[in-house]
N, CA, C and O atoms as CSV, one atom per row, in Angstrom:
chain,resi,resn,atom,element,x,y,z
A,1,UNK,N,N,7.782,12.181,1.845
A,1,UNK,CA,C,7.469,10.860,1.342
A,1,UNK,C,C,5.938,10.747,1.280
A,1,UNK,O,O,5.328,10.842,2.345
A,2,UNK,N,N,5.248,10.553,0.125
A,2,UNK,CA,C,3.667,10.437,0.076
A,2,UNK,C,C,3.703,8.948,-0.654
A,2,UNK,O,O,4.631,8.449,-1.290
A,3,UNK,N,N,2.283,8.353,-0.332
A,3,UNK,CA,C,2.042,7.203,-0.897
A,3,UNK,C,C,2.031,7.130,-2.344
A,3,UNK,O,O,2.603,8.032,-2.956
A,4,UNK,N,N,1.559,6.346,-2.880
A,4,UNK,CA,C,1.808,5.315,-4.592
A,4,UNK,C,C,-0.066,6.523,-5.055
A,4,UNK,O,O,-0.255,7.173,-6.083
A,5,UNK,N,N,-0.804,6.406,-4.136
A,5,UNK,CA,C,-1.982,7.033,-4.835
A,5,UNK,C,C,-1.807,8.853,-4.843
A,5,UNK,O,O,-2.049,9.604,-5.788
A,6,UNK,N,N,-1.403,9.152,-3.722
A,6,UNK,CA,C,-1.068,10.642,-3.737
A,6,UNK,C,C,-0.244,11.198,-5.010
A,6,UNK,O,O,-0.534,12.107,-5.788
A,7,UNK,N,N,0.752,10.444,-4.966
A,7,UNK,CA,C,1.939,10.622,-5.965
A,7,UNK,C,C,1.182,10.767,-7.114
A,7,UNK,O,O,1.184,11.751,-7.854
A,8,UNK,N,N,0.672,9.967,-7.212
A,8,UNK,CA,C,0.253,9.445,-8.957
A,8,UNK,C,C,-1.469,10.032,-9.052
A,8,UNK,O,O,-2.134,9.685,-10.028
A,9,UNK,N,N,-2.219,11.101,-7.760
A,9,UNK,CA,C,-2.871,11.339,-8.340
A,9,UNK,C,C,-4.678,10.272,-8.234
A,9,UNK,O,O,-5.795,10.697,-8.528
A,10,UNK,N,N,-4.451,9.441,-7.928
A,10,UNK,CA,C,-5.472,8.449,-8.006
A,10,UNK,C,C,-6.436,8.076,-6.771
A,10,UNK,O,O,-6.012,8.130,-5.617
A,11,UNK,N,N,-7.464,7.780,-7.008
A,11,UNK,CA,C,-8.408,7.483,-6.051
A,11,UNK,C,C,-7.756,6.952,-5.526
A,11,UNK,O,O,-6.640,6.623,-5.928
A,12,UNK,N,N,-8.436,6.586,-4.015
A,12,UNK,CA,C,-8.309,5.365,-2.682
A,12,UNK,C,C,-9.030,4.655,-2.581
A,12,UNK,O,O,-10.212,4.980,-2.477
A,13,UNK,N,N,-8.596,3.284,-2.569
A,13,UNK,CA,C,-9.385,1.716,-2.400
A,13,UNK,C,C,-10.329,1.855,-1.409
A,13,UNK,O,O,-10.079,2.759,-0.613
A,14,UNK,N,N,-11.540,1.108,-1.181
A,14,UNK,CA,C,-12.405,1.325,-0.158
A,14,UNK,C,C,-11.178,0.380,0.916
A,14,UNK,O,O,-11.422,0.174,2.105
A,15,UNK,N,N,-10.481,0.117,0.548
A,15,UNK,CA,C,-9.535,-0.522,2.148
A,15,UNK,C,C,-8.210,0.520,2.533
A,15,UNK,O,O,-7.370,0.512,3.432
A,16,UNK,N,N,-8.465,1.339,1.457
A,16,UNK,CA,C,-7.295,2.783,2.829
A,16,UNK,C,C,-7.794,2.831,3.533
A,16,UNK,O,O,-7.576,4.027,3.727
A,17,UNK,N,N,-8.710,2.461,4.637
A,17,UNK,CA,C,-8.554,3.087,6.145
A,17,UNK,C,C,-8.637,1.924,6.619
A,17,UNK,O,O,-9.222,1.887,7.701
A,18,UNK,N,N,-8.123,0.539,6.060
A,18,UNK,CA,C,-8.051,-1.101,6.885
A,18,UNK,C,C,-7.040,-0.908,8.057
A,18,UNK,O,O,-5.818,-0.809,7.939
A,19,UNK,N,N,-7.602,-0.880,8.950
A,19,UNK,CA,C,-6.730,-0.716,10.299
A,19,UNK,C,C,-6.309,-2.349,10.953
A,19,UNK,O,O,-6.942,-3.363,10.658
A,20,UNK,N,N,-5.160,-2.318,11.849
A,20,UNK,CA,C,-4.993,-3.282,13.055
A,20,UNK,C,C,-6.270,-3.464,14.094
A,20,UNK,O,O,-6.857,-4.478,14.471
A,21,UNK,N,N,-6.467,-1.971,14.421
A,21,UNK,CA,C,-7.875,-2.254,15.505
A,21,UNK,C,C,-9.100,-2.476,14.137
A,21,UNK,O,O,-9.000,-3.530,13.509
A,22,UNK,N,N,-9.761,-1.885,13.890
A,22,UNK,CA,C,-10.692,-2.374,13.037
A,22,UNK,C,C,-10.524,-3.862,12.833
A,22,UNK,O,O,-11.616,-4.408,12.992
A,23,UNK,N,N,-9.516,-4.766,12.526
A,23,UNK,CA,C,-9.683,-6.012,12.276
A,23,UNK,C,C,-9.652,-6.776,13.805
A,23,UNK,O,O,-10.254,-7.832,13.997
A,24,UNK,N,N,-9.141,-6.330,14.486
A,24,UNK,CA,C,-9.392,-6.630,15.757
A,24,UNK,C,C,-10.648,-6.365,16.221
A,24,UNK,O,O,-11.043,-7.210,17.024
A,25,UNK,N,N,-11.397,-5.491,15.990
A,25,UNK,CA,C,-12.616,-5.211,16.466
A,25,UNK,C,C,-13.290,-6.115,16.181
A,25,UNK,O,O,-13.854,-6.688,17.113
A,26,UNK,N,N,-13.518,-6.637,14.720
A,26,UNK,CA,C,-14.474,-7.031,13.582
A,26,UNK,C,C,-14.001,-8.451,14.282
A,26,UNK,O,O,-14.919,-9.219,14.569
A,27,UNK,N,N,-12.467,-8.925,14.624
A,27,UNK,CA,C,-12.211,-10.777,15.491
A,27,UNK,C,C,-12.973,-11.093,16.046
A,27,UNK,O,O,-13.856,-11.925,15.840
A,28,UNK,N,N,-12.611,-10.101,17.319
A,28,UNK,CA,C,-13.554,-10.107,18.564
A,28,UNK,C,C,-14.882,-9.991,18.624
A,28,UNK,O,O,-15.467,-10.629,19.500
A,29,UNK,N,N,-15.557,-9.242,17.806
A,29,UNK,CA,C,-16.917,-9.493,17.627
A,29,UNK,C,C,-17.731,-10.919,16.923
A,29,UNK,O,O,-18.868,-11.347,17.121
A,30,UNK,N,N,-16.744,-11.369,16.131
A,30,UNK,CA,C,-17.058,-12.947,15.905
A,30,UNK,C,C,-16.630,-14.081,16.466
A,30,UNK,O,O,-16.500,-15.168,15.904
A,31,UNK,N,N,-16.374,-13.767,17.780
A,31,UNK,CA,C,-16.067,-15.066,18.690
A,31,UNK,C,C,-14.175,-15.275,18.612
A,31,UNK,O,O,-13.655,-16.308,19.034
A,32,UNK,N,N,-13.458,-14.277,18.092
A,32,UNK,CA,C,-11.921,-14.674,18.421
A,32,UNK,C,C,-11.117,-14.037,19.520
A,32,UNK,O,O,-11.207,-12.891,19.961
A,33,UNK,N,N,-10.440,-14.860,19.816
A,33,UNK,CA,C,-9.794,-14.205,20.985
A,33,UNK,C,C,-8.096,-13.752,20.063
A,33,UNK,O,O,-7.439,-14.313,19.186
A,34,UNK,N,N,-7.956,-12.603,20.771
A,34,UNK,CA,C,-6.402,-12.342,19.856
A,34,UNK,C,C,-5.499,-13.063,20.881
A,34,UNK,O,O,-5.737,-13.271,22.070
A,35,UNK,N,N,-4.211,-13.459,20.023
A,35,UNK,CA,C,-2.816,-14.192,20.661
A,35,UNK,C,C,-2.126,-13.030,20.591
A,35,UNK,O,O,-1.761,-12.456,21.617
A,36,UNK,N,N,-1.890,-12.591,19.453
A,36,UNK,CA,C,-0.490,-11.868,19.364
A,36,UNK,C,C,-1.197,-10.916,17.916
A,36,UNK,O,O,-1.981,-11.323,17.059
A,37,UNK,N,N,-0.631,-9.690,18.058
A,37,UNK,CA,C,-1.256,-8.326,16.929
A,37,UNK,C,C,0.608,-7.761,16.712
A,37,UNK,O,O,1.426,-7.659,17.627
A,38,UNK,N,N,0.777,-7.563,15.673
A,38,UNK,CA,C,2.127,-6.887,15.179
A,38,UNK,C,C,1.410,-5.750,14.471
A,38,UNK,O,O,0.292,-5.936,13.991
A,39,UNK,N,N,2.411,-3.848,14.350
A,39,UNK,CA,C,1.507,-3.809,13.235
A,39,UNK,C,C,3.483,-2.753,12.946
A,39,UNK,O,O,4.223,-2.158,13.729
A,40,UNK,N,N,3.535,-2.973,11.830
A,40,UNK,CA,C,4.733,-1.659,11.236
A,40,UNK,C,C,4.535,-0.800,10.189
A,40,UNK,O,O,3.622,-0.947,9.377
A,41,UNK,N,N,5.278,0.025,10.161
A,41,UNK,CA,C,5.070,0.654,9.090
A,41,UNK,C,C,6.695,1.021,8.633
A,41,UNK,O,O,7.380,1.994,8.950
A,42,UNK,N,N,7.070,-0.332,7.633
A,42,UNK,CA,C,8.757,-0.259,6.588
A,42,UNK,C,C,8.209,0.707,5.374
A,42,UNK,O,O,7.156,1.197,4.966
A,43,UNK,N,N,9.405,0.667,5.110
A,43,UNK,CA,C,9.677,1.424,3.855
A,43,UNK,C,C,9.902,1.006,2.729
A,43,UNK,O,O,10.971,0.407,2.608
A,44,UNK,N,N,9.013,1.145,1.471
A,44,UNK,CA,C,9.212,0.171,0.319
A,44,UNK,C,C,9.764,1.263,-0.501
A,44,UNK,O,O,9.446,2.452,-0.477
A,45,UNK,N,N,10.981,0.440,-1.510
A,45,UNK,CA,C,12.068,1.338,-2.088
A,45,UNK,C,C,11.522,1.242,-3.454
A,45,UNK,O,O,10.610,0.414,-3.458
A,46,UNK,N,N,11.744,1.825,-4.752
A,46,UNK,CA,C,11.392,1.377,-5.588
A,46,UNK,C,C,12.237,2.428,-6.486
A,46,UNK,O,O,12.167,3.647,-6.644
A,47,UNK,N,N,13.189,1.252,-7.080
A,47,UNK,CA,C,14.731,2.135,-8.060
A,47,UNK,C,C,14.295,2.284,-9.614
A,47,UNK,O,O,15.082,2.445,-10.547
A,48,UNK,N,N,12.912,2.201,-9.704
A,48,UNK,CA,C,12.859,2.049,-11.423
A,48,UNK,C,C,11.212,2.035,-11.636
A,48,UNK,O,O,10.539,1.282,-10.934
A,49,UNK,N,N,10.567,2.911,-12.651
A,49,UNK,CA,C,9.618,3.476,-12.814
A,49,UNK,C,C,9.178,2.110,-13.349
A,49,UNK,O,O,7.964,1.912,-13.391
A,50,UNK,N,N,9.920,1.240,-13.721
A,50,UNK,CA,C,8.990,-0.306,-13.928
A,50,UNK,C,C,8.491,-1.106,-13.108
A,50,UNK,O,O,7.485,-1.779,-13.330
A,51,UNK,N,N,9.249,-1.113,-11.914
A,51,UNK,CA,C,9.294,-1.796,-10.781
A,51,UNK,C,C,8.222,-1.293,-10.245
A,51,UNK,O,O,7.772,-2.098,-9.430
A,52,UNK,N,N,7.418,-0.072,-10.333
A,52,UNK,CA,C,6.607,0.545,-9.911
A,52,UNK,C,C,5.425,0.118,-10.557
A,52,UNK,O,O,4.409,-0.127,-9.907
A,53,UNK,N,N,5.477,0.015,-11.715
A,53,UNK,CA,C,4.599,-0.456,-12.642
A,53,UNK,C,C,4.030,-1.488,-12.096
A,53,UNK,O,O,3.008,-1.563,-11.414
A,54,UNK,N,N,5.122,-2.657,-12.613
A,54,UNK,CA,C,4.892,-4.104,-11.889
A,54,UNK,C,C,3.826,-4.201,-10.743
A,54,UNK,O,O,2.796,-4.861,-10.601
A,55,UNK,N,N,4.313,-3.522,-10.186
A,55,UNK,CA,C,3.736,-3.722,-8.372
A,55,UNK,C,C,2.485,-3.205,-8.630
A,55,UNK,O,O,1.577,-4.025,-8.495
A,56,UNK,N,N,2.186,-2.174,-8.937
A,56,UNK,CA,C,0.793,-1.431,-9.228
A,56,UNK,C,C,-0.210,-2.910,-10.266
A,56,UNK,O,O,-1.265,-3.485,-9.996
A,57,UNK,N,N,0.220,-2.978,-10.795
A,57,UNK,CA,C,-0.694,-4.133,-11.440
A,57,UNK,C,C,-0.572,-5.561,-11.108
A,57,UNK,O,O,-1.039,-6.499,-11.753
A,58,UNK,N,N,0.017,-5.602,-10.176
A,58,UNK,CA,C,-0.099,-6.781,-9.348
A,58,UNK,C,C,-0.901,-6.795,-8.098
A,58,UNK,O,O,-1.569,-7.691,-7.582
A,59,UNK,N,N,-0.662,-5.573,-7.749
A,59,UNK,CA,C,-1.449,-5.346,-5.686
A,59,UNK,C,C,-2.324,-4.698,-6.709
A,59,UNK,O,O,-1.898,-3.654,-7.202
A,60,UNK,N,N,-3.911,-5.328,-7.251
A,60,UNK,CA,C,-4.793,-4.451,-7.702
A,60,UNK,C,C,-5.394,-4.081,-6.624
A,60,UNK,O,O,-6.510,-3.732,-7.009
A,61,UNK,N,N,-5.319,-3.912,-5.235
A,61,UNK,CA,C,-6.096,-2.955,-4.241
A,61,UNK,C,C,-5.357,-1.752,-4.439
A,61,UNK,O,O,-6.160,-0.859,-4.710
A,62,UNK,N,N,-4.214,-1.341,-4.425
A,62,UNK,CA,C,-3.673,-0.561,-4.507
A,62,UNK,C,C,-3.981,0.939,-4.993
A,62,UNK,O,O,-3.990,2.028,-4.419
A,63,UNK,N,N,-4.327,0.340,-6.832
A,63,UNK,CA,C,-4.981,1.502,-7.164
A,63,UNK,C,C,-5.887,0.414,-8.502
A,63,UNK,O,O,-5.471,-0.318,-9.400
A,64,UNK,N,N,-7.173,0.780,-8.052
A,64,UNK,CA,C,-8.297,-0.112,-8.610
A,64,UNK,C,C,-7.733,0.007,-9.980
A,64,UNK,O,O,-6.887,0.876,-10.192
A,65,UNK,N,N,-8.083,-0.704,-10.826
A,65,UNK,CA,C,-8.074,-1.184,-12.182
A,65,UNK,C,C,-6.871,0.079,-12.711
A,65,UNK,O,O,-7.016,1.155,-13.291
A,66,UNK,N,N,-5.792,-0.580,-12.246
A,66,UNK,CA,C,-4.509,0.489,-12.418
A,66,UNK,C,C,-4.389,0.063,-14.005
A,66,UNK,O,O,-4.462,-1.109,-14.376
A,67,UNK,N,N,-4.190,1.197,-14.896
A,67,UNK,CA,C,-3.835,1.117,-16.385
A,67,UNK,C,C,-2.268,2.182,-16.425
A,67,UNK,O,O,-2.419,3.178,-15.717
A,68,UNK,N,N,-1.365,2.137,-16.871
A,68,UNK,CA,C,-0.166,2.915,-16.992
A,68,UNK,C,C,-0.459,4.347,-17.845
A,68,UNK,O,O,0.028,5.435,-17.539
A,69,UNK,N,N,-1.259,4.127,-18.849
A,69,UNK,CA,C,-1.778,4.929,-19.520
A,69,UNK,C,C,-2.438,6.491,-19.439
A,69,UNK,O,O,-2.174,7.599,-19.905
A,70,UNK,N,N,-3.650,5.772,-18.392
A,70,UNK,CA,C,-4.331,6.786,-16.977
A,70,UNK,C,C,-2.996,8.257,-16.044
A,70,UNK,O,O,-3.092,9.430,-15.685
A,71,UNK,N,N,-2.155,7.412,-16.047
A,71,UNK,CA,C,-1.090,8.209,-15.217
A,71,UNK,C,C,0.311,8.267,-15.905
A,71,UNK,O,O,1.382,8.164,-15.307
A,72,UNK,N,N,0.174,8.421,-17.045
A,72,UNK,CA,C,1.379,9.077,-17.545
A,72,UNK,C,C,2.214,9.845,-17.351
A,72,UNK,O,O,3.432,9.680,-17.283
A,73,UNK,N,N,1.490,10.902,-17.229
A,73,UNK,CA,C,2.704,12.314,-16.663
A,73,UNK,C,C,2.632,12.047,-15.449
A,73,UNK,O,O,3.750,12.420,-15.091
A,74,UNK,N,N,2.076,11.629,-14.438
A,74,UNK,CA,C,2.458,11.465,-12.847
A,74,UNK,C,C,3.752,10.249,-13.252
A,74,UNK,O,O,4.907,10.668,-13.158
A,75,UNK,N,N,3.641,9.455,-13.489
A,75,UNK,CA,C,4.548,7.908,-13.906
A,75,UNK,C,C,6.249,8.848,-14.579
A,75,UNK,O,O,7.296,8.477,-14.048
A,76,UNK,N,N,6.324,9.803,-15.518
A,76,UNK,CA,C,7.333,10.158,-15.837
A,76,UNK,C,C,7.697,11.258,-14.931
A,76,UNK,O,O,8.885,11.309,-14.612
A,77,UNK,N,N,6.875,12.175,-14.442
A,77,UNK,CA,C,7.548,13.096,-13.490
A,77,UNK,C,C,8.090,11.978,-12.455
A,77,UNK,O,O,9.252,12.243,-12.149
A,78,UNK,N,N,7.513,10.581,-11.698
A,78,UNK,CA,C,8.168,10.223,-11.006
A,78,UNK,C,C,9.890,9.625,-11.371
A,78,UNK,O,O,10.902,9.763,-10.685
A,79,UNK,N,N,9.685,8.837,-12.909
A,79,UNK,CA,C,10.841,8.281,-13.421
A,79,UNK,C,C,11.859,9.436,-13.324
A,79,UNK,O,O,13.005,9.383,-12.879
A,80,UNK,N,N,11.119,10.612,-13.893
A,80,UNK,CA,C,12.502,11.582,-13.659
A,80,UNK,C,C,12.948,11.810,-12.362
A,80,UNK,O,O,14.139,12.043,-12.155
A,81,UNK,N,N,11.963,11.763,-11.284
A,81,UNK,CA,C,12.435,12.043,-9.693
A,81,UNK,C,C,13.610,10.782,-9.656
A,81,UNK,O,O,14.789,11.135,-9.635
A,82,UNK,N,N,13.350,9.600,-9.650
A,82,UNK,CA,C,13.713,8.437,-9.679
A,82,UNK,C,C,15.312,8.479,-10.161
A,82,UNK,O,O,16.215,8.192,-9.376
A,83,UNK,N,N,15.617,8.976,-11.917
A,83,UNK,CA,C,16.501,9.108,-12.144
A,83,UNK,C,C,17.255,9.966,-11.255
A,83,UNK,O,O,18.426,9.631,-11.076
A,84,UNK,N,N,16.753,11.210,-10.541
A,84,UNK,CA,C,17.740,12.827,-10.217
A,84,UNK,C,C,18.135,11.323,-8.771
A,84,UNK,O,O,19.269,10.991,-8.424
A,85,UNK,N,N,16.998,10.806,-8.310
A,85,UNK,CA,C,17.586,10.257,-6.609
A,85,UNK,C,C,18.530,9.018,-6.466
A,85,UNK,O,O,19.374,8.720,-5.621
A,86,UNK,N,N,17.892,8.153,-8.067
A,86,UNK,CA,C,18.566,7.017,-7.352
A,86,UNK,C,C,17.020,6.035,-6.939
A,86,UNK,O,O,16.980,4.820,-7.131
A,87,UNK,N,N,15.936,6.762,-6.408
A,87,UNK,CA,C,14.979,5.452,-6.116
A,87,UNK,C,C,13.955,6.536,-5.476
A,87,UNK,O,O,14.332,7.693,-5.293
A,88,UNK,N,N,12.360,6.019,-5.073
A,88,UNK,CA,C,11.663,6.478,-4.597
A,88,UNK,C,C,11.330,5.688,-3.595
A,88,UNK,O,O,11.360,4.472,-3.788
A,89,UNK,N,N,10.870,6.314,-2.067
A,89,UNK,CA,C,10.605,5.775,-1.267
A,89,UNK,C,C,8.820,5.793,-1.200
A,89,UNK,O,O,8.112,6.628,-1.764
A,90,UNK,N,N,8.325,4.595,-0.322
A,90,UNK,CA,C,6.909,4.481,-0.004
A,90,UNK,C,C,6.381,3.995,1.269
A,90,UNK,O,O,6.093,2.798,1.270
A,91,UNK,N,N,6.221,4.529,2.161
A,91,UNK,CA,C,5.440,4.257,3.498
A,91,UNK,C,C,4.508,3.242,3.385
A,91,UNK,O,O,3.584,3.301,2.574
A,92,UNK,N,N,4.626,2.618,3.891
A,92,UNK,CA,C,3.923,1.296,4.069
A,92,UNK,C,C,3.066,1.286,5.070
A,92,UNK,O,O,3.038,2.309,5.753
A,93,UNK,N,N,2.114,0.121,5.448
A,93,UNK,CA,C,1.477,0.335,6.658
A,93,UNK,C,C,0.836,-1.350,6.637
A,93,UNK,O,O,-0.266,-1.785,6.303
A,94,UNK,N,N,2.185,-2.087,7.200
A,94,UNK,CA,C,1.434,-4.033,7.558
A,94,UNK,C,C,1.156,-4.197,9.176
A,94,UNK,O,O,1.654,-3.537,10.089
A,95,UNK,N,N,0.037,-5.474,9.263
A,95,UNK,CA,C,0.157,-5.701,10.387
A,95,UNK,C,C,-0.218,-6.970,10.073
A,95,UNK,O,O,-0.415,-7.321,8.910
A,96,UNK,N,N,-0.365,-7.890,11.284
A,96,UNK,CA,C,-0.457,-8.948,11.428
A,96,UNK,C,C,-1.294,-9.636,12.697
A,96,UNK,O,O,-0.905,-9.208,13.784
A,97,UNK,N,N,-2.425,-10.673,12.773
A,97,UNK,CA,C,-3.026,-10.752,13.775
A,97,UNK,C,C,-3.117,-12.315,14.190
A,97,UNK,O,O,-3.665,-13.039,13.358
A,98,UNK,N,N,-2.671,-12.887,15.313
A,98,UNK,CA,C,-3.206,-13.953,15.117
A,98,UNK,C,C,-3.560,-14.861,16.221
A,98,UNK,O,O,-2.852,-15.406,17.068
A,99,UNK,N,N,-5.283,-14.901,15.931
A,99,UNK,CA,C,-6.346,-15.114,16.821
A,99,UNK,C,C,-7.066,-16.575,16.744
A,99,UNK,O,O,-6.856,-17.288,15.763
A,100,UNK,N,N,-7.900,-16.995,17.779
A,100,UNK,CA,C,-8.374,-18.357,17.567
A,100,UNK,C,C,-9.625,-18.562,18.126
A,100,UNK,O,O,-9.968,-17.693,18.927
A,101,UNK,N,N,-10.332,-19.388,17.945
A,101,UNK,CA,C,-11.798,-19.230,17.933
A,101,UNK,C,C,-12.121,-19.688,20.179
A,101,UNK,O,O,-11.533,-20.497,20.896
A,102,UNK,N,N,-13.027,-18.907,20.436
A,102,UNK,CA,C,-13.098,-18.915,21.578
A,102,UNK,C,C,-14.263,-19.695,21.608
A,102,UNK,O,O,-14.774,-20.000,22.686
């Protein structure tokens, strides 16, 4: 299972390496105290080389000024993976923090 930029080939946002601690670091250094930090990593499914689309030009961090065009043959070698499986999977990586001013 590789990510949406590996797959397809494409640079990384200056926020691939946005961490849980890093934003915790960066709280705490401006006066917050943390309550509660979640962090997971689900699995995003994606049954259709459109659906993929969609998402890519919606989360523009994802892959900067995503054009369909740019990644053609990565985009159909995946549709064909897509068709042989049934769906492609994508590793995710959320967290959640939530802190209050000390």
């Amino acid at each position: 299972m590789c990510g949406h930029n590996d797959r397809l080939e494409a640079p990384y946002s200056e926020y691939a390496d946005w961490s849980l601690s890093q934003a915790i670091t960066g709280l705490k250094s401006n006066g917050f105290e943390i309550v509660e930090q979640r962090e997971q990593f689900p699995i995003q499914r994606f049954y259709d080389i459109g659906a993929l689309v969609y998402y890519l030009k919606a989360i523009e961090w994802q892959i900067a000024d995503f054009q369909p065009e740019r990644y053609i043959e990565q985009l159909y070698g995946l549709h064909l993976d897509i068709q042989r499986d049934g769906y492609w999977d994508v590793k995710q990586h959320r967290f959640l923090i939530q802190a209050r001013a000390i």
